[in-house]
N, C-alpha and C positions, 0 to 999 in steps of 0.2 A: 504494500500500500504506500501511497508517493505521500512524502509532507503536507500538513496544512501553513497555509505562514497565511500573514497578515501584515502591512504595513504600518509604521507607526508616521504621520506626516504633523506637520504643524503648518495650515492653510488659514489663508483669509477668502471670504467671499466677497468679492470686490463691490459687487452688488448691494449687499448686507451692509457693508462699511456706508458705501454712498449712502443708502437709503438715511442710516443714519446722523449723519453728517449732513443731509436734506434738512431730517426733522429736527437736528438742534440747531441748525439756522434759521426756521421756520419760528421755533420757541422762543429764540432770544430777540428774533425782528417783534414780536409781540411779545414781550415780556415788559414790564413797566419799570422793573430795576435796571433795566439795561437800555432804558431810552436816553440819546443823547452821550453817550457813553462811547461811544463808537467802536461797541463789541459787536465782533462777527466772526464766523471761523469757515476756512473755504480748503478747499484742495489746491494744492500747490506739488503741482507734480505730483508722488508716490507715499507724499507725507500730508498732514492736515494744518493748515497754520491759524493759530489763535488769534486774534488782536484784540486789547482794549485799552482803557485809557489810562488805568494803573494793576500790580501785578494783583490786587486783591480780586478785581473784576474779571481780569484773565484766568484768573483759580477757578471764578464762578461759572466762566463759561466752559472749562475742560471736566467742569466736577457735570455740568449739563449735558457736555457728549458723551463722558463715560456712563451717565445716567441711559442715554439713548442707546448706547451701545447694550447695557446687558439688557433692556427691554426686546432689542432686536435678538436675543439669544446668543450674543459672543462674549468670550470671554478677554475681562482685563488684561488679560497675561499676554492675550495679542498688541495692545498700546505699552509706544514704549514715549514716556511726556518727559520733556525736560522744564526745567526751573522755568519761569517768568525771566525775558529778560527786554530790558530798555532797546529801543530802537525808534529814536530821536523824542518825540510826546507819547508814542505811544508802547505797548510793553505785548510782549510775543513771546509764545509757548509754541515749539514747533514738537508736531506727535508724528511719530513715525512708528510704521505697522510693521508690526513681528513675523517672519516668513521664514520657514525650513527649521532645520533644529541643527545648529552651529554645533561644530566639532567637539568645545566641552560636556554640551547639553548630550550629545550622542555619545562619548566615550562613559558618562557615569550613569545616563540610563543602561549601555552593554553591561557593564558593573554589576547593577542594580540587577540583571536580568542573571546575569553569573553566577551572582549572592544568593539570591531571594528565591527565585521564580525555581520550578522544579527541573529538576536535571534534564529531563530531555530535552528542555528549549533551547535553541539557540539563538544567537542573534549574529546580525552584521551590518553596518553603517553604506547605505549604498547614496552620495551624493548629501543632498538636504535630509532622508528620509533611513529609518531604519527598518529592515526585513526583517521581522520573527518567526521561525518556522518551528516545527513537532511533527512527531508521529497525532501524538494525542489533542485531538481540539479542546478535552475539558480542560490540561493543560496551557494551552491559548490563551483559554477564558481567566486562567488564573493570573497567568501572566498580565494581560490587560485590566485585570482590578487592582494588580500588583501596579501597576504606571500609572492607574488613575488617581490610586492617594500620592504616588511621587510627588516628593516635591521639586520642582524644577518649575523654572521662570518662564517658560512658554508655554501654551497653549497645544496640548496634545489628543488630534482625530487618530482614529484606526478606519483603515480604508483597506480593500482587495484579501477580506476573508476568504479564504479560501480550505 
């Protein structure tokens, strides 16, 4: 009988993102705390960029997309925000989205999977994304509730059960 694997990826759906990022610009053009303010947050290239008129307001507007964000069903752990920072009157937070799972994230999930997870699994770092394969699917499954409590700083789908 040939292995079961599974992939481990950490995606965004670009779609999802927008959507969101729609409706907290939607919220803060009609929000009353934010009149006159000259808060707004748009897409600039691959990252999202904040503006407002001091960094308290800029806080309030990224605490309002991460707001929209888990309403839409994604997780924080995909935003990656930096501080508030001055750029001439006005103050900017640029958020950049979290994609693939970067060499450390994939060396100490293999670990994790080494350690923890039951001897037949194995794993292998292929690119952005990790392959876990077994004989045993119940195996699999263990493996996979084993990576969902992980702690790690990005956002982890399982895709191509097999």
């Amino acid at each position: 009988m040939a292995d079961s694997t599974f992939d481990v990826v950490s995606k965004i759906d670009k779609m999802e993102a927008d959507n969101a990022v729609n409706q907290a610009r939607k919220e803060i053009e009609q929000r009353y705390d934010f009149k006159g303010v000259g808060a707004s947050v748009e897409w600039a290239g691959e990252s999202i960029l904040i503006k407002a008129n001091s960094d308290e307001r800029a806080k309030a507007v990224l605490d309002v997309l991460q707001t929209k964000f888990i309403k839409r069903g994604m997780s924080l752990k995909s935003l990656d925000s930096g501080e508030p920072y001055a750029s001439g009157k006005e103050f900017r937070i640029d958020v950049k989205l979290k994609q693939g799972i970067d060499a450390p994230t994939a060396k100490k999930l293999n670990q994790l999977i080494r350690e923890e997870a039951p001897k037949s699994v194995k794993s292998q770092t292929q690119g952005e994304e990790l392959r876990v394969s077994s004989k045993s699917r119940d195996d699999l499954q263990a493996t996979m509730a084993l990576l969902r409590e992980a702690d790690v700083d990005v956002d982890l789908q399982f895709v191509n059960f097999r």
